[in-house]
mmCIF file of the N, C-alpha and C atoms, coordinates in Angstrom:
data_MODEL
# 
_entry.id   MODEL 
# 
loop_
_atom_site.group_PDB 
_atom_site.id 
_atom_site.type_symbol 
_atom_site.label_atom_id 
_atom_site.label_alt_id 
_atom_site.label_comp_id 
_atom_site.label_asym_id 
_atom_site.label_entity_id 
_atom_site.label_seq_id 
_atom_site.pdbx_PDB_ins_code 
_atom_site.Cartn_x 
_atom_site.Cartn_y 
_atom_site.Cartn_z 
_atom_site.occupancy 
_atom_site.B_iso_or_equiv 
_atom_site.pdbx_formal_charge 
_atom_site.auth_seq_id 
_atom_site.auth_comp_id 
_atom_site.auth_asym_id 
_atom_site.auth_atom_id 
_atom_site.pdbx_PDB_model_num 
ATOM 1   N N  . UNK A 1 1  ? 156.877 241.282 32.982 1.00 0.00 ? 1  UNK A N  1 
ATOM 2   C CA . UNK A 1 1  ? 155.492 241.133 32.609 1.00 0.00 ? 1  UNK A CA 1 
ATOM 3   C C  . UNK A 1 1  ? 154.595 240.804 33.808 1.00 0.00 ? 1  UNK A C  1 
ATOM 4   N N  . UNK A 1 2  ? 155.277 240.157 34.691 1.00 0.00 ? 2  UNK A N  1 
ATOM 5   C CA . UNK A 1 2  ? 153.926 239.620 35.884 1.00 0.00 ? 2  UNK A CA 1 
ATOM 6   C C  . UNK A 1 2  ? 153.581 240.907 36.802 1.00 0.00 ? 2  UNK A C  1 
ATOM 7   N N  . UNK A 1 3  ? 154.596 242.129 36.632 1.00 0.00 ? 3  UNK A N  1 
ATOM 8   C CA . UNK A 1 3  ? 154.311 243.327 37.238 1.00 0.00 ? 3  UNK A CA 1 
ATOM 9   C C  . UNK A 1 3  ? 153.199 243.888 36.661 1.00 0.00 ? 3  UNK A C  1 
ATOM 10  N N  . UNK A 1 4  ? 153.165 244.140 35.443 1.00 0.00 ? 4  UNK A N  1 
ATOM 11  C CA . UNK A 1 4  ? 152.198 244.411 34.547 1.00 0.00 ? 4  UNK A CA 1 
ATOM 12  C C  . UNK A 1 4  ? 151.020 244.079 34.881 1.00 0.00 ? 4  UNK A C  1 
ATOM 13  N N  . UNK A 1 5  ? 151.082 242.580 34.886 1.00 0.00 ? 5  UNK A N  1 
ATOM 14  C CA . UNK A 1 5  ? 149.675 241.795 34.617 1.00 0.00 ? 5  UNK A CA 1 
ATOM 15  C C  . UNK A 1 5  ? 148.820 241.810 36.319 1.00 0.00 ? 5  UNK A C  1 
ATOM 16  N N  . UNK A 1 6  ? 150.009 241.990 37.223 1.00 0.00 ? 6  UNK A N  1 
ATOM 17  C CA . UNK A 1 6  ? 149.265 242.144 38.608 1.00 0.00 ? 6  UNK A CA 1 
ATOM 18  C C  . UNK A 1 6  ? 148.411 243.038 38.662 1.00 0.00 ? 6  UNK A C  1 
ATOM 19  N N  . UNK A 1 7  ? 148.964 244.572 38.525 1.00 0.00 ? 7  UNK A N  1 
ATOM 20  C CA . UNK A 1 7  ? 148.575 245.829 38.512 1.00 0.00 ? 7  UNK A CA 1 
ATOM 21  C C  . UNK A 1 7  ? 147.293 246.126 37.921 1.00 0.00 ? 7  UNK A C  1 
ATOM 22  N N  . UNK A 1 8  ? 146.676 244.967 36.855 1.00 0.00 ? 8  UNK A N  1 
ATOM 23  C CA . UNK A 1 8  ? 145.303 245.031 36.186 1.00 0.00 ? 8  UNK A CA 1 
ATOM 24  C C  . UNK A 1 8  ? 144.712 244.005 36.776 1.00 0.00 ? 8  UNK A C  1 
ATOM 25  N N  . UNK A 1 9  ? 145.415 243.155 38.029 1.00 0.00 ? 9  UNK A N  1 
ATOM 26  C CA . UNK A 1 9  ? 144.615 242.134 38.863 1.00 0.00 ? 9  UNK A CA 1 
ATOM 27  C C  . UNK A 1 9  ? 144.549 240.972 38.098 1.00 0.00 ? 9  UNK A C  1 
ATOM 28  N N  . UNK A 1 10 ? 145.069 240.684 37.082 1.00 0.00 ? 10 UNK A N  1 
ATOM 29  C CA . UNK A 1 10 ? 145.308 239.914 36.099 1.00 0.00 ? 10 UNK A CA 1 
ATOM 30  C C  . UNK A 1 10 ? 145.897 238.100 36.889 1.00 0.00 ? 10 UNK A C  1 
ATOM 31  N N  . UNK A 1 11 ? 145.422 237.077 36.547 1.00 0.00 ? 11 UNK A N  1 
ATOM 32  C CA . UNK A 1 11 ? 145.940 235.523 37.053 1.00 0.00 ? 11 UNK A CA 1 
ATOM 33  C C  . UNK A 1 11 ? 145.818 235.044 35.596 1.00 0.00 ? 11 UNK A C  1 
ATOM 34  N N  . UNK A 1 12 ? 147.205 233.810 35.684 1.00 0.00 ? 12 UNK A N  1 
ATOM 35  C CA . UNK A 1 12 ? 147.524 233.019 34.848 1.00 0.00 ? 12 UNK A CA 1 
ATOM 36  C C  . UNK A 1 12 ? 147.190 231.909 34.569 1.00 0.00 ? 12 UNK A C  1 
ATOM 37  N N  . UNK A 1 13 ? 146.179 231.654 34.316 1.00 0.00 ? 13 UNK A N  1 
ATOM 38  C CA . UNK A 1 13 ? 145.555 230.284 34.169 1.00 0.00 ? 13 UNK A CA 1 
ATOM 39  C C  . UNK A 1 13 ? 146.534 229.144 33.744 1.00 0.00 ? 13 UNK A C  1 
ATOM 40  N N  . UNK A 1 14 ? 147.434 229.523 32.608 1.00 0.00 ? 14 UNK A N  1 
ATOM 41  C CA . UNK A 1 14 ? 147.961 228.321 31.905 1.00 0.00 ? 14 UNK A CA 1 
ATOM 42  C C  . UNK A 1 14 ? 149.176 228.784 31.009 1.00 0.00 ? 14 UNK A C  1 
ATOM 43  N N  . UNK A 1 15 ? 149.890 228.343 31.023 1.00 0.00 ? 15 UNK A N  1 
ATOM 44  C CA . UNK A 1 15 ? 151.110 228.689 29.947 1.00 0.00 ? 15 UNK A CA 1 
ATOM 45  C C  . UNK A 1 15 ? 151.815 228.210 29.774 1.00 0.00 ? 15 UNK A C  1 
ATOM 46  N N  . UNK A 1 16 ? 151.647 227.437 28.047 1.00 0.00 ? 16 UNK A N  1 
ATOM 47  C CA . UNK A 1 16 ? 152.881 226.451 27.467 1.00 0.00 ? 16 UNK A CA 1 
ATOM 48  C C  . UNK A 1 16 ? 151.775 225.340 27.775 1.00 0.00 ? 16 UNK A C  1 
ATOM 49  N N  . UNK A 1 17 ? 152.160 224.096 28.466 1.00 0.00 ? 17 UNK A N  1 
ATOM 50  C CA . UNK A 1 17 ? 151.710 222.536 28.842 1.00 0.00 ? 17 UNK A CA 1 
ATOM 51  C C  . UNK A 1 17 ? 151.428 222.062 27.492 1.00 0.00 ? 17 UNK A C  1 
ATOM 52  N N  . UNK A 1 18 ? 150.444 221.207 27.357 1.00 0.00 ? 18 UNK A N  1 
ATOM 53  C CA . UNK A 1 18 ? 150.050 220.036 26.922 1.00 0.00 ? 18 UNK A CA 1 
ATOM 54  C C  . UNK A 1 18 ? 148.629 220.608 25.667 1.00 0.00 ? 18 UNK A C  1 
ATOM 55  N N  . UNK A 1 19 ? 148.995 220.323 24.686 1.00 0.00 ? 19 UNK A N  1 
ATOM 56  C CA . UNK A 1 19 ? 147.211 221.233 23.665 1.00 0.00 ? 19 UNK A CA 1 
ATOM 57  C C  . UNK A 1 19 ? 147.244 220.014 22.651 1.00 0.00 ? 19 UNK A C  1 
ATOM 58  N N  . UNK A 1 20 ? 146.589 220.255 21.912 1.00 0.00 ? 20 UNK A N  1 
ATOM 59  C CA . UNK A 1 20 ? 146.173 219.240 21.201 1.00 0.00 ? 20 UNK A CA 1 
ATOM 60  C C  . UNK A 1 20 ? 144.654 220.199 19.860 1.00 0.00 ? 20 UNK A C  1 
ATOM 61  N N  . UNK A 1 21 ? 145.521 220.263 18.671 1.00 0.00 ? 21 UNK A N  1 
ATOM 62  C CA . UNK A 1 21 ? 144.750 221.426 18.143 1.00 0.00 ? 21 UNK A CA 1 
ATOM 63  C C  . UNK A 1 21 ? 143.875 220.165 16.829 1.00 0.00 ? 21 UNK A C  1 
ATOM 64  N N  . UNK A 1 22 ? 142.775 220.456 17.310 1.00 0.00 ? 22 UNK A N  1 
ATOM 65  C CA . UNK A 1 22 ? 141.360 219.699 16.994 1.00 0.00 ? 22 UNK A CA 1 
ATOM 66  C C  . UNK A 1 22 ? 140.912 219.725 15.691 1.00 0.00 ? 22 UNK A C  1 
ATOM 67  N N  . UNK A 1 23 ? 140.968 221.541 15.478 1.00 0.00 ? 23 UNK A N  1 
ATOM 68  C CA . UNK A 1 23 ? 140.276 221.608 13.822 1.00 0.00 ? 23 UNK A CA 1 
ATOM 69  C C  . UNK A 1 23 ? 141.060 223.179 13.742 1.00 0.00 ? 23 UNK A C  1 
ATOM 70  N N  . UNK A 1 24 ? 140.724 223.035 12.419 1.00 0.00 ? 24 UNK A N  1 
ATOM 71  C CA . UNK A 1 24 ? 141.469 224.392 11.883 1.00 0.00 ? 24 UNK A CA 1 
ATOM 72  C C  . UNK A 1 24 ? 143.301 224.240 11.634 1.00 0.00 ? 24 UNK A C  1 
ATOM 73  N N  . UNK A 1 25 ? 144.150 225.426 10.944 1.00 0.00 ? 25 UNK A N  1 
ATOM 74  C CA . UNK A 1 25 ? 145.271 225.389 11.220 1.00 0.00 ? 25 UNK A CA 1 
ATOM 75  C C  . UNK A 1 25 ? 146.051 225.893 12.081 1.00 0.00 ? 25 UNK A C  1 
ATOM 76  N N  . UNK A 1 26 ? 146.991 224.980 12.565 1.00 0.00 ? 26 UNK A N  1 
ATOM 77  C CA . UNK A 1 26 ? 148.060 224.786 13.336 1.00 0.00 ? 26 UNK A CA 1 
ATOM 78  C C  . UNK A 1 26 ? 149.068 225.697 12.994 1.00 0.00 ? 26 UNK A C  1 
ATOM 79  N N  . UNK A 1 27 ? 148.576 227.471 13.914 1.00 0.00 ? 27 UNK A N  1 
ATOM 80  C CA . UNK A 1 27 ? 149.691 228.089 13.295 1.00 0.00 ? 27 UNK A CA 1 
ATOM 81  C C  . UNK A 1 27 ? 150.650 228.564 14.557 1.00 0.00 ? 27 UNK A C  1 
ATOM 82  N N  . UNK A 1 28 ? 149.764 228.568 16.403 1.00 0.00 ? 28 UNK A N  1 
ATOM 83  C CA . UNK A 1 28 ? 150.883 228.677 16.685 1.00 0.00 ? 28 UNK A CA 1 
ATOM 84  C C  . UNK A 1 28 ? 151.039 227.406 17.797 1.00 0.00 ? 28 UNK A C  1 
ATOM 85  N N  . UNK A 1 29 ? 152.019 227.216 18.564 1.00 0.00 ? 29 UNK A N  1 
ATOM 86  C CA . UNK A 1 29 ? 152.379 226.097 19.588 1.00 0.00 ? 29 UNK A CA 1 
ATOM 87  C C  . UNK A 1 29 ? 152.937 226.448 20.837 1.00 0.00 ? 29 UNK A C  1 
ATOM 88  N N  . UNK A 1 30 ? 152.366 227.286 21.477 1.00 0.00 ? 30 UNK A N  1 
ATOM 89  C CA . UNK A 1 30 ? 152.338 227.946 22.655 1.00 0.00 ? 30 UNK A CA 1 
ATOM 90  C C  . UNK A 1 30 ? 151.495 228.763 23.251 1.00 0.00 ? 30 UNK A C  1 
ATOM 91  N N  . UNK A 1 31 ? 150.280 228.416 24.590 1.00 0.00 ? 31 UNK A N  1 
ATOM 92  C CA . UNK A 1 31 ? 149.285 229.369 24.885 1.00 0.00 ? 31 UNK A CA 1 
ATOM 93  C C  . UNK A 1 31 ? 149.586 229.656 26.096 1.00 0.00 ? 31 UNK A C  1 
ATOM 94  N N  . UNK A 1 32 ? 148.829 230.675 26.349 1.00 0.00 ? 32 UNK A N  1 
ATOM 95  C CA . UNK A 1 32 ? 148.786 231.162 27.507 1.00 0.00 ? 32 UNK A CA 1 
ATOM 96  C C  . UNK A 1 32 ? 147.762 231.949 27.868 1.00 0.00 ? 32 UNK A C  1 
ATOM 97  N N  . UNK A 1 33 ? 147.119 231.475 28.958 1.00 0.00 ? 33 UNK A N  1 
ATOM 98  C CA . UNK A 1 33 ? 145.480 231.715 29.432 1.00 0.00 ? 33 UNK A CA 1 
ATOM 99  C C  . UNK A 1 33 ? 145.629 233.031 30.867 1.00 0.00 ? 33 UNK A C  1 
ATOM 100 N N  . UNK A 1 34 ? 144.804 234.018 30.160 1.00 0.00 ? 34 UNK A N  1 
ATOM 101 C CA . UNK A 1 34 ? 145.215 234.575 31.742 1.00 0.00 ? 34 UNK A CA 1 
ATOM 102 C C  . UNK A 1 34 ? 143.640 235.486 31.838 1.00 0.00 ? 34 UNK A C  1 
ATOM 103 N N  . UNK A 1 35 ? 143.315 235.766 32.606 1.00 0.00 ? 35 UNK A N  1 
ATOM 104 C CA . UNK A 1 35 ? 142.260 235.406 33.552 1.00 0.00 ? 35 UNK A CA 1 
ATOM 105 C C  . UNK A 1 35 ? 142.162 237.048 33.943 1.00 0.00 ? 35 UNK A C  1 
ATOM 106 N N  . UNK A 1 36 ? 141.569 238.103 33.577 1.00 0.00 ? 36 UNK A N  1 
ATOM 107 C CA . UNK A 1 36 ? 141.296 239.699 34.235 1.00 0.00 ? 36 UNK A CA 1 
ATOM 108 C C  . UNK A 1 36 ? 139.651 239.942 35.309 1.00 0.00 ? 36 UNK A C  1 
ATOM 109 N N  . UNK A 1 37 ? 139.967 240.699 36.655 1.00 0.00 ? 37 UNK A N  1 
ATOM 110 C CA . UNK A 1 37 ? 138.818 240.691 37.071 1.00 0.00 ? 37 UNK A CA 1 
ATOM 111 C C  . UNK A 1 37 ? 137.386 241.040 35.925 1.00 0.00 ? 37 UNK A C  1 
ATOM 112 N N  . UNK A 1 38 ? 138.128 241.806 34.822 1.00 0.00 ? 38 UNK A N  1 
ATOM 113 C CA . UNK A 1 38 ? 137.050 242.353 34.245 1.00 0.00 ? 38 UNK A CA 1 
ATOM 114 C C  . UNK A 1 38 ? 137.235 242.691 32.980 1.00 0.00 ? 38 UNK A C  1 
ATOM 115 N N  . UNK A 1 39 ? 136.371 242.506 31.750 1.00 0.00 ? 39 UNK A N  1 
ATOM 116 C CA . UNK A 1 39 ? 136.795 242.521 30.383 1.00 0.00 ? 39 UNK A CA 1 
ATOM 117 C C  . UNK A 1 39 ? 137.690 243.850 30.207 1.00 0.00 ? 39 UNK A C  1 
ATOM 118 N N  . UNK A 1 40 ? 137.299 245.182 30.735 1.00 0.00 ? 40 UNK A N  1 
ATOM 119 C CA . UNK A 1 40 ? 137.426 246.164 30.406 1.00 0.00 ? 40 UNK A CA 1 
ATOM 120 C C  . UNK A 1 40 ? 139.143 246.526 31.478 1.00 0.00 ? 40 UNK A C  1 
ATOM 121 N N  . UNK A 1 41 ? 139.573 246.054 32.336 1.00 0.00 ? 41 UNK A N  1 
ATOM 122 C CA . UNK A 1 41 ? 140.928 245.869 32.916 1.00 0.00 ? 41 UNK A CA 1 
ATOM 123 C C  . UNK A 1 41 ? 141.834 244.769 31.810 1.00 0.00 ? 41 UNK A C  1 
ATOM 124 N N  . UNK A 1 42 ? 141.422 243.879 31.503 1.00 0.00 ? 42 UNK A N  1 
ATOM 125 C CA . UNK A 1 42 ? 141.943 243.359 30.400 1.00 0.00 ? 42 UNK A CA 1 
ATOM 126 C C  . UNK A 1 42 ? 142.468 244.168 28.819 1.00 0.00 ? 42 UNK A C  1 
ATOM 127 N N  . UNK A 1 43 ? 141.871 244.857 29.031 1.00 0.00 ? 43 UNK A N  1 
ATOM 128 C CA . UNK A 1 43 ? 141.996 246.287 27.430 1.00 0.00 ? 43 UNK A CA 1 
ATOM 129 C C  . UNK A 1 43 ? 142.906 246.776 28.051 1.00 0.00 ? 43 UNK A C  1 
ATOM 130 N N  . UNK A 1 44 ? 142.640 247.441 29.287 1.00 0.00 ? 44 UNK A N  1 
ATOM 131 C CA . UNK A 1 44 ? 143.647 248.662 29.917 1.00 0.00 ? 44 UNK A CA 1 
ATOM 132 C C  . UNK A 1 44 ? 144.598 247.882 29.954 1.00 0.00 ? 44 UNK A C  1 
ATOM 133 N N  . UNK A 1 45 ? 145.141 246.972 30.218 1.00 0.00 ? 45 UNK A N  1 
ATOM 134 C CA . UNK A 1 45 ? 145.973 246.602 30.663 1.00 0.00 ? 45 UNK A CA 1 
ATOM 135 C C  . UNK A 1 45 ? 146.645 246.280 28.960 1.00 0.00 ? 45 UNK A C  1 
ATOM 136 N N  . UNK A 1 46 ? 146.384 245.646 28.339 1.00 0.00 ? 46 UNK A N  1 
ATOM 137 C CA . UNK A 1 46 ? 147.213 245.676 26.830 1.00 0.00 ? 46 UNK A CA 1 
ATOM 138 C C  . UNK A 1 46 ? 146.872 247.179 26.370 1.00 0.00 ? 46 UNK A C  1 
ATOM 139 N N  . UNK A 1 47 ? 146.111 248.387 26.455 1.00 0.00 ? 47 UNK A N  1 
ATOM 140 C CA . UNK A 1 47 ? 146.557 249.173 26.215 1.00 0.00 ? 47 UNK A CA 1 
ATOM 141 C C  . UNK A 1 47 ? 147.434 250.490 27.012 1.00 0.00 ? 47 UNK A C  1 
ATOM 142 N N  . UNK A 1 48 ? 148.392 249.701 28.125 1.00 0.00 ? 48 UNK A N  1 
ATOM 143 C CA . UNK A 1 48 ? 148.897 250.459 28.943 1.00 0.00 ? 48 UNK A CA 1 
ATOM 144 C C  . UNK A 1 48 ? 149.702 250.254 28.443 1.00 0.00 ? 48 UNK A C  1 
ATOM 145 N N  . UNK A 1 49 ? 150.751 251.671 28.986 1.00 0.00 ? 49 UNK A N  1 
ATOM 146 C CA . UNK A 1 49 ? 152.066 252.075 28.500 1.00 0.00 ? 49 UNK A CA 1 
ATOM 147 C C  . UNK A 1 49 ? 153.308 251.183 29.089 1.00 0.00 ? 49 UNK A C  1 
ATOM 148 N N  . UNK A 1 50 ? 153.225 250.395 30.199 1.00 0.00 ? 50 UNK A N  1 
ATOM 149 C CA . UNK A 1 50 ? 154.056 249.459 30.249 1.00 0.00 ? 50 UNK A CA 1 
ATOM 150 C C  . UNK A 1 50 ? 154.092 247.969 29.453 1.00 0.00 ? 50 UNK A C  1 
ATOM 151 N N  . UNK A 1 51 ? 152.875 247.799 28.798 1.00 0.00 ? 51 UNK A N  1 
ATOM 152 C CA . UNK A 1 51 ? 152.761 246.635 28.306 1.00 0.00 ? 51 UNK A CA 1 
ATOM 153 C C  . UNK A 1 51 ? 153.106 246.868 27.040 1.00 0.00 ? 51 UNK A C  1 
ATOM 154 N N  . UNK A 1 52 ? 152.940 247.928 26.584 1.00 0.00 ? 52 UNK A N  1 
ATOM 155 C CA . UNK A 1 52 ? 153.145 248.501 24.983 1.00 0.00 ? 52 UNK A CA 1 
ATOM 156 C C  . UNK A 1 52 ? 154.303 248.791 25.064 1.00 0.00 ? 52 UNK A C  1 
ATOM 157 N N  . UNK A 1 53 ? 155.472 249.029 26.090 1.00 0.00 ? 53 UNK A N  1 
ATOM 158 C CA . UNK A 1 53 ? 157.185 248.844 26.012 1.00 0.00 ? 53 UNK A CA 1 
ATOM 159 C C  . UNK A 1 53 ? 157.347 247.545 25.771 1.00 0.00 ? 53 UNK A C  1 
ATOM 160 N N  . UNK A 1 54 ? 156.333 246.742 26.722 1.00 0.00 ? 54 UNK A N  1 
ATOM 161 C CA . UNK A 1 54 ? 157.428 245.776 26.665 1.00 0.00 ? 54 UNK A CA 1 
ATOM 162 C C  . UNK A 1 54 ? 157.011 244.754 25.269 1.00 0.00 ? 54 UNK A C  1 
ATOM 163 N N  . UNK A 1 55 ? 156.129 245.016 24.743 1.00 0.00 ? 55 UNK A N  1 
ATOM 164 C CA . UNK A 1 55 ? 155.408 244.393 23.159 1.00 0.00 ? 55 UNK A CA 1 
ATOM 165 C C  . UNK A 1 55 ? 156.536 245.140 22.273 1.00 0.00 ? 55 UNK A C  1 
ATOM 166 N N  . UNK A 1 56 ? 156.561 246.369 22.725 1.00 0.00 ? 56 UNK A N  1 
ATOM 167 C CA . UNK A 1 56 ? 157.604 246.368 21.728 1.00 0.00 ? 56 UNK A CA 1 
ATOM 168 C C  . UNK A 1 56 ? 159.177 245.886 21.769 1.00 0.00 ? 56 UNK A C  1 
ATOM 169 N N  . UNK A 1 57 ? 159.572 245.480 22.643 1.00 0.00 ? 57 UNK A N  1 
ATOM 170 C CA . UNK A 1 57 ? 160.928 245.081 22.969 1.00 0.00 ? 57 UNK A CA 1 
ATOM 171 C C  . UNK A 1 57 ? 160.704 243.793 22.490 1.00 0.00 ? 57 UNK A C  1 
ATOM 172 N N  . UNK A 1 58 ? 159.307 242.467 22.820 1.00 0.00 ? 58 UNK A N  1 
ATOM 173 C CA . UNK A 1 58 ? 159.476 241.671 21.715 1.00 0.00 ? 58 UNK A CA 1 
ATOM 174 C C  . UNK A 1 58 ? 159.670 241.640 20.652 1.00 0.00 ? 58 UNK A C  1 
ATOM 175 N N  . UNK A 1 59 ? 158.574 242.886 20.104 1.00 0.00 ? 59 UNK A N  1 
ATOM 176 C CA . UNK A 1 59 ? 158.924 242.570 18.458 1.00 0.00 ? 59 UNK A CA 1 
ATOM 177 C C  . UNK A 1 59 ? 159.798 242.747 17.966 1.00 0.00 ? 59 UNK A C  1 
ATOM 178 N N  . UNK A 1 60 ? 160.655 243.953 18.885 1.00 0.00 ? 60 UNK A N  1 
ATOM 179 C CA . UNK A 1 60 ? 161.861 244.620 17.977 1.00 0.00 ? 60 UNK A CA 1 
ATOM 180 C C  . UNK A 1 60 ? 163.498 243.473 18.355 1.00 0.00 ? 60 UNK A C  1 
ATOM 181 N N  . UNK A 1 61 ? 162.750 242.343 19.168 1.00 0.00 ? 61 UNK A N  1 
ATOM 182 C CA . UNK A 1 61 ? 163.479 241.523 19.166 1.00 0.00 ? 61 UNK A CA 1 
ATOM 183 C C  . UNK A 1 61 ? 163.359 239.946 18.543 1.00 0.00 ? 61 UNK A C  1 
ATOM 184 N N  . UNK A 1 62 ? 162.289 240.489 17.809 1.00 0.00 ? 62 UNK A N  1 
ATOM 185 C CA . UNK A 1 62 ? 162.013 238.965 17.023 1.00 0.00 ? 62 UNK A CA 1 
ATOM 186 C C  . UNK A 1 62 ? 161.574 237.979 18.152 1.00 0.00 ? 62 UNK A C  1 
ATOM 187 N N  . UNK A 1 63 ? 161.093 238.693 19.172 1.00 0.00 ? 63 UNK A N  1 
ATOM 188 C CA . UNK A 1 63 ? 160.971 237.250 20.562 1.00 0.00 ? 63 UNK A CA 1 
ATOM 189 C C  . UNK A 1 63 ? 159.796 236.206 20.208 1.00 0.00 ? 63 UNK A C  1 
ATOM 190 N N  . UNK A 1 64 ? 159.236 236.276 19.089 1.00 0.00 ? 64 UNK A N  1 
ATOM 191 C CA . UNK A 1 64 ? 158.422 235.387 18.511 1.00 0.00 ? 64 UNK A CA 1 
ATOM 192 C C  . UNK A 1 64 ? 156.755 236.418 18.680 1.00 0.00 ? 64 UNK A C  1 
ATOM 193 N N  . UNK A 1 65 ? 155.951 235.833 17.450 1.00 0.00 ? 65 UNK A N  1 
ATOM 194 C CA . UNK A 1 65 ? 154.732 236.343 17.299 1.00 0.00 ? 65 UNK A CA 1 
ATOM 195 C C  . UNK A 1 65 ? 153.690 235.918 18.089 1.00 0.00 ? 65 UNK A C  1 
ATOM 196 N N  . UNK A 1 66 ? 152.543 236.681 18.057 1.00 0.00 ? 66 UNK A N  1 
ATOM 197 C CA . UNK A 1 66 ? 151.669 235.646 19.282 1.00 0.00 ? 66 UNK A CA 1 
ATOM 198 C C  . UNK A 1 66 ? 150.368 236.920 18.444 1.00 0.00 ? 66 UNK A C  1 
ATOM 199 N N  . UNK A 1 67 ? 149.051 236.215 19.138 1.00 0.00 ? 67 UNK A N  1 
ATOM 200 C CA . UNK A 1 67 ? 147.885 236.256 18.569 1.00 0.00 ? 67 UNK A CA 1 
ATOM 201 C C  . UNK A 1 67 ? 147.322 237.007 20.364 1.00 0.00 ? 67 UNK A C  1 
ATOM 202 N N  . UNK A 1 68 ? 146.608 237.997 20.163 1.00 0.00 ? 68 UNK A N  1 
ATOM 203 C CA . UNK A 1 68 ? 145.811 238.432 21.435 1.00 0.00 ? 68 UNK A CA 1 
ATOM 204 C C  . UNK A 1 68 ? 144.489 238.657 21.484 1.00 0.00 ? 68 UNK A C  1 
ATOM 205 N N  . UNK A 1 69 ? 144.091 237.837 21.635 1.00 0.00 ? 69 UNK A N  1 
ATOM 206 C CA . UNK A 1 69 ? 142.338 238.296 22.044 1.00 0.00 ? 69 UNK A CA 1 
ATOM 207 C C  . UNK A 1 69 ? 141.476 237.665 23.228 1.00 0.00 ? 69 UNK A C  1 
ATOM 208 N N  . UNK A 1 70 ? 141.116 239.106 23.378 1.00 0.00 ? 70 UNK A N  1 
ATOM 209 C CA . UNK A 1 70 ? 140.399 239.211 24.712 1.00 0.00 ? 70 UNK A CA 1 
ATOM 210 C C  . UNK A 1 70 ? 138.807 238.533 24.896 1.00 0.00 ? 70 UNK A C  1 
ATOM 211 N N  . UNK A 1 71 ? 138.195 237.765 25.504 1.00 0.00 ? 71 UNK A N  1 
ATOM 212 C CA . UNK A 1 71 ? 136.786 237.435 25.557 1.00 0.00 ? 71 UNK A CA 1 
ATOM 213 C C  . UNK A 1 71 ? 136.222 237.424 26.847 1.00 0.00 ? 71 UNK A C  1 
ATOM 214 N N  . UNK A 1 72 ? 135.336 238.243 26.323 1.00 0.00 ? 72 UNK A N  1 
ATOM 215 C CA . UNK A 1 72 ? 134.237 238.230 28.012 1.00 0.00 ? 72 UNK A CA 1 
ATOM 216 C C  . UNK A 1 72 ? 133.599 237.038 28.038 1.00 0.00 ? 72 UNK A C  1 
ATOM 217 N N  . UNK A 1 73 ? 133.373 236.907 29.655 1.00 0.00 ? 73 UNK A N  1 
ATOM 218 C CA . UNK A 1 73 ? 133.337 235.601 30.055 1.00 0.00 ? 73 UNK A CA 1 
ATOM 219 C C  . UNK A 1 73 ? 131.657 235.642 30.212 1.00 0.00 ? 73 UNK A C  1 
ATOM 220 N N  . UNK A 1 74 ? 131.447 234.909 29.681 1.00 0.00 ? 74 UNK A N  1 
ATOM 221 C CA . UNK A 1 74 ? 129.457 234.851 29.664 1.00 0.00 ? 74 UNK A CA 1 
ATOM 222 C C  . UNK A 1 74 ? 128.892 234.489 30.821 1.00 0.00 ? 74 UNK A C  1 
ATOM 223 N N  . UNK A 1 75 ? 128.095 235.529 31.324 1.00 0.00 ? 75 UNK A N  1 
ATOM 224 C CA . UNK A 1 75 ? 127.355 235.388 32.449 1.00 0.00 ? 75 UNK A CA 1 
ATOM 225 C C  . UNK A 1 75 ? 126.733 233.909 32.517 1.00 0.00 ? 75 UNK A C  1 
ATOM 226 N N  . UNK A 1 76 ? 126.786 233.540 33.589 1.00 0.00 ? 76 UNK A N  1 
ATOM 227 C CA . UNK A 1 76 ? 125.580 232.235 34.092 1.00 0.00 ? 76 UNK A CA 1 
ATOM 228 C C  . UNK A 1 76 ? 123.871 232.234 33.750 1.00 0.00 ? 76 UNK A C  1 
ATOM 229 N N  . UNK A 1 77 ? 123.923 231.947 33.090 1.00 0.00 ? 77 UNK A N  1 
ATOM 230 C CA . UNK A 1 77 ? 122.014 231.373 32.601 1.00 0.00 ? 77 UNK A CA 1 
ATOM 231 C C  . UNK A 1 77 ? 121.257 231.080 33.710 1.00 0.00 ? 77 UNK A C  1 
ATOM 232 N N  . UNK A 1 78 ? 120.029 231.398 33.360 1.00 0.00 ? 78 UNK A N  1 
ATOM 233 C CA . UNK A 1 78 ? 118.857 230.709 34.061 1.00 0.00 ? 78 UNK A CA 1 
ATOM 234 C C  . UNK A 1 78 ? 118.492 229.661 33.548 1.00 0.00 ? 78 UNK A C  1 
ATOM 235 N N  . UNK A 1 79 ? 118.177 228.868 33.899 1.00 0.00 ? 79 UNK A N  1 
ATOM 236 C CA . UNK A 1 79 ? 116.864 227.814 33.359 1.00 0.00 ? 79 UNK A CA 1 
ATOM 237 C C  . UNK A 1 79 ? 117.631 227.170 32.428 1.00 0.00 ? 79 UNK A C  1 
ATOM 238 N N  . UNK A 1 80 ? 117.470 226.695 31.316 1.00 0.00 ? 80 UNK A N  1 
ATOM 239 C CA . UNK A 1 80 ? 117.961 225.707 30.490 1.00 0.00 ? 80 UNK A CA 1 
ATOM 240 C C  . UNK A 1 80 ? 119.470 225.701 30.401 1.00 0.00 ? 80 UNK A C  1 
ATOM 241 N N  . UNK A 1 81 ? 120.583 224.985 30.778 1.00 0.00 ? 81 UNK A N  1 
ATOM 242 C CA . UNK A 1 81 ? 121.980 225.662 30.683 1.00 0.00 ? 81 UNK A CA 1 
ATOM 243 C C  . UNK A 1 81 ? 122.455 224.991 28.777 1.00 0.00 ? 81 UNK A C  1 
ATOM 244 N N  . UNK A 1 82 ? 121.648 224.275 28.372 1.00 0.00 ? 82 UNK A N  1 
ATOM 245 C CA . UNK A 1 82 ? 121.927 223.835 27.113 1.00 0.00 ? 82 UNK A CA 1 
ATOM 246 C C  . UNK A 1 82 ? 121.900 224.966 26.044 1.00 0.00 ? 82 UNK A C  1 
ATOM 247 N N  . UNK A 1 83 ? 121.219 226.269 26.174 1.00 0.00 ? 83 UNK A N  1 
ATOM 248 C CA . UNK A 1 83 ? 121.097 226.867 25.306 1.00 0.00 ? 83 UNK A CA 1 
ATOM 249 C C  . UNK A 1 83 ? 122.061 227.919 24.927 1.00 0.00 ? 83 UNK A C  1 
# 
């Protein structure tokens, strides 16, 4: 996977440590934060053909479920940063 995730320029912010889930339900107990130069390398990259082998070698191995979604990172504001 870190071959993968290079190749879309992709960094790992965080994976696994310490969470603490606030509100809502507690459905899974393992994250992992990772970081794409750009929303649209982030797509390519889960919709590339090496990442879609290896998604499927999890599932078809029961390697556990996981939740994916992508969010663009909001530009910097002018003027009021409260809003």
């Amino acid at each position: 996977m870190p071959a993968i995730l290079a190749k879309y320029g992709a960094k790992v912010l965080t994976r696994g440590g310490r969470y603490q889930t606030l509100e809502g339900p507690e459905r899974f107990n393992r994250f992992v934060v990772i970081e794409f130069p750009t929303f649209e390398q982030g797509v390519a990259c889960f919709n590339s053909e090496k990442y879609k082998e290896a998604a499927a070698f999890r599932r078809k191995n029961k390697a556990g479920e996981n939740e994916l979604v992508m969010i663009e990172r909001e530009k910097a504001r002018r003027g009021n940063a409260s809003r």
